[in-house]
C-alpha positions in Angstrom: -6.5 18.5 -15.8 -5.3 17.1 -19.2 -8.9 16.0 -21.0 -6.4 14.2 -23.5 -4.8 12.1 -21.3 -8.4 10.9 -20.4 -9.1 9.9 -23.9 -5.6 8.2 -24.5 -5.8 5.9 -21.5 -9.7 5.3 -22.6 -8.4 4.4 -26.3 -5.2 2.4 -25.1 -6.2 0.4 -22.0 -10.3 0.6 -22.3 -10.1 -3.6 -22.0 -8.2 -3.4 -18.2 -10.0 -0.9 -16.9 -12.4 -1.9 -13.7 -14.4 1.6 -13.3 -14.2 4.6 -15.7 -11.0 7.1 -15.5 -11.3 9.3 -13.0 -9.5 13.2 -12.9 -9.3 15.7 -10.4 -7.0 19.0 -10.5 -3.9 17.4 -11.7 -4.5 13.6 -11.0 -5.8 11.5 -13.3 -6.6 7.3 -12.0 -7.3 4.6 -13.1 -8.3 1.2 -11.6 -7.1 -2.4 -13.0 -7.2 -6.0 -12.6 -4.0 -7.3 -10.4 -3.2 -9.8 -13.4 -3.1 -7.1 -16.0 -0.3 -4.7 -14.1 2.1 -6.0 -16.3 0.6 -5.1 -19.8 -0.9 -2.4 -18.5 2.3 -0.9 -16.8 4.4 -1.8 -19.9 1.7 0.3 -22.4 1.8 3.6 -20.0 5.6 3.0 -19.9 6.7 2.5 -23.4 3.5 3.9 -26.0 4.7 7.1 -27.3 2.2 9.3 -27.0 2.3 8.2 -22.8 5.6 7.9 -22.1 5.4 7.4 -18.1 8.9 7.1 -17.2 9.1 7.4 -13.7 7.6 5.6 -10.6 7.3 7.9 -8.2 5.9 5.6 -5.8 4.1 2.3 -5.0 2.2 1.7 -1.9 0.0 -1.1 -0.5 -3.6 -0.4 0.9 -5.5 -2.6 2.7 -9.3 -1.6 2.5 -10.5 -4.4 4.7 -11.7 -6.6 2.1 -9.8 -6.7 -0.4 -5.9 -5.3 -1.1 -4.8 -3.4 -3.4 -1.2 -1.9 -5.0 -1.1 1.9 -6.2 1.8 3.1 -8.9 2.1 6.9 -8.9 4.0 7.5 -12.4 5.0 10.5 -14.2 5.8 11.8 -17.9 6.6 14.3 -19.8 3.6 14.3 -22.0 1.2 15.3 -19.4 0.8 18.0 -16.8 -1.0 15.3 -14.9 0.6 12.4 -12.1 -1.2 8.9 -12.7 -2.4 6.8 -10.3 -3.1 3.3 -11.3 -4.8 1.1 -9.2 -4.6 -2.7 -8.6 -7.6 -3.4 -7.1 -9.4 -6.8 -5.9 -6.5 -8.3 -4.4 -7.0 -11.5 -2.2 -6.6 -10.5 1.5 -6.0 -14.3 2.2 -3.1 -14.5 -0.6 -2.2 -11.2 -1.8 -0.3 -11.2 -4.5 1.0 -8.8 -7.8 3.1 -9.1 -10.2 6.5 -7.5 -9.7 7.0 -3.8 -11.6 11.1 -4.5 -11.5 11.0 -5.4 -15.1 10.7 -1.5 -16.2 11.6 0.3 -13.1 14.6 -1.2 -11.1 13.5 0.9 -8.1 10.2 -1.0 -7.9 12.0 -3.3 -6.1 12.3 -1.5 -2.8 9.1 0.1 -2.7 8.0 -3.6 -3.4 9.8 -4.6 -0.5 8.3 -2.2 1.8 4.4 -3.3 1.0 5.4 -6.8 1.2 6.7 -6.2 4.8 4.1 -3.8 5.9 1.4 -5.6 4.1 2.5 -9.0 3.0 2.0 -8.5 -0.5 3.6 -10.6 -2.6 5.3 -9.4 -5.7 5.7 -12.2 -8.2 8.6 -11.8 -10.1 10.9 -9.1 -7.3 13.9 -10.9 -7.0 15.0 -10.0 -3.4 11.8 -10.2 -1.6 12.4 -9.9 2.4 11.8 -7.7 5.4 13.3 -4.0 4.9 11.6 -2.9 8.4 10.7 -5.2 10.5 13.0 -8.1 11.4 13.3 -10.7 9.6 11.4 -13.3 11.4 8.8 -10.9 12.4 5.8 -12.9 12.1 2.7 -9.9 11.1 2.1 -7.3 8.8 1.6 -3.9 10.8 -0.3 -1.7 8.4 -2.6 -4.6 7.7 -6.5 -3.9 9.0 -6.4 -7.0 11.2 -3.1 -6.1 12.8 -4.1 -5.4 16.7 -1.4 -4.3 19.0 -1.3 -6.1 22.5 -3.1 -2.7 24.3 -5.1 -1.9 21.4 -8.7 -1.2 22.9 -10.5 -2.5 20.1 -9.9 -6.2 21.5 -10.7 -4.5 25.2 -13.9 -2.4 25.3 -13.8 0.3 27.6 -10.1 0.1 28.9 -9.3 3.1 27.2 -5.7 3.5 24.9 -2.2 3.8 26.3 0.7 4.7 24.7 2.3 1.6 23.1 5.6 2.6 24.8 4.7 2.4 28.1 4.3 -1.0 29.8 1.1 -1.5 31.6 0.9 -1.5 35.1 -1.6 -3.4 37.4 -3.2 -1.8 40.4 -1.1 -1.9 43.3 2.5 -2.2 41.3 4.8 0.5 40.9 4.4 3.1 38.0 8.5 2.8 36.9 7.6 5.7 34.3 6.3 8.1 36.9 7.9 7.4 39.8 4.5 6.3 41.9 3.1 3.9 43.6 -0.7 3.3 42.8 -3.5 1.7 45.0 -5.4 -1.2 44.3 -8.8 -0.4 42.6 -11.8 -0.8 45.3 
């Protein structure tokens, strides 16, 4: 855990931060306001004594109230990966601003939370599906996303696989080869 790192992100970015820096074994995190991922991300990227060159990654979450957009970066002048937080997105509207102006790559990782979570990244100049088709109308690792068999929405009638088609009592079972009898 690099202590220092701590007390540079403290000194640098103390007037973004949402909740105090958090480290554990080699991760240090820190949690930001959605309109202050450009300053913020800019500072980590091009301050000296941070120097986080590379995005590693960049996910969407969906908590279930609110969304939010996490930026694993790396650099050379810590031992420790940082995890920055966008938190306190608008589940109605989500929307970020676009990392594409320091890392090129952003822009398919951007893509992917956009199509599996509809965030919008403000500023990503090719925006679309990368999944999903492209008139594929929901978000599937969205909270409120329910499958057509998912039990949640039918109490009690159990899960089946969301390959096989269901079959009503009395119809033949095409995936085992069976007829079933009514229900009594």
């Amino acid at each position: 855990m690099d202590r220092t790192l701590k007390a540079r992100l403290e000194a640098r970015l103390s007037d973004h931060l949402r909740a105090p820096v958090y480290q554990r074994h080699d991760e240090t995190e820190i949690r930001i306001e959605p309109g202050s991922v450009p300053e913020v991300l800019r500072t980590l990227h091009d301050a000296l004594d941070l120097r986080f060159e590379i995005l590693a990654d960049l996910a969407g979450v969906d908590t279930g109230v609110a969304m939010q957009v996490v930026y694993h970066l790396w650099s050379p002048m810590t031992s420790d990966w940082l995890r920055v937080i966008a938190d306190g997105i608008s589940r109605d509207d989500p929307r970020a601003p676009s990392a594409t102006f320091l890392w090129i790559g952003a822009e398919w990782l951007e893509r992917e939370a956009y199509d599996m979570y509809g965030i919008v990244f403000e500023g990503n100049r090719d925006l679309r599906r990368i999944f999903m088709p492209p008139d594929y109308t929901s978000f599937p690792l969205r909270k409120d996303f329910l499958l057509p068999d998912d039990a949640a929405r039918s109490p009690g009638a159990g899960v089946r696989h969301v390959e096989r088609a269901h079959v009503s009592a009395g119809a033949a079972d095409p995936a085992a080869g069976i007829r079933r009898a009514p229900a009594s």
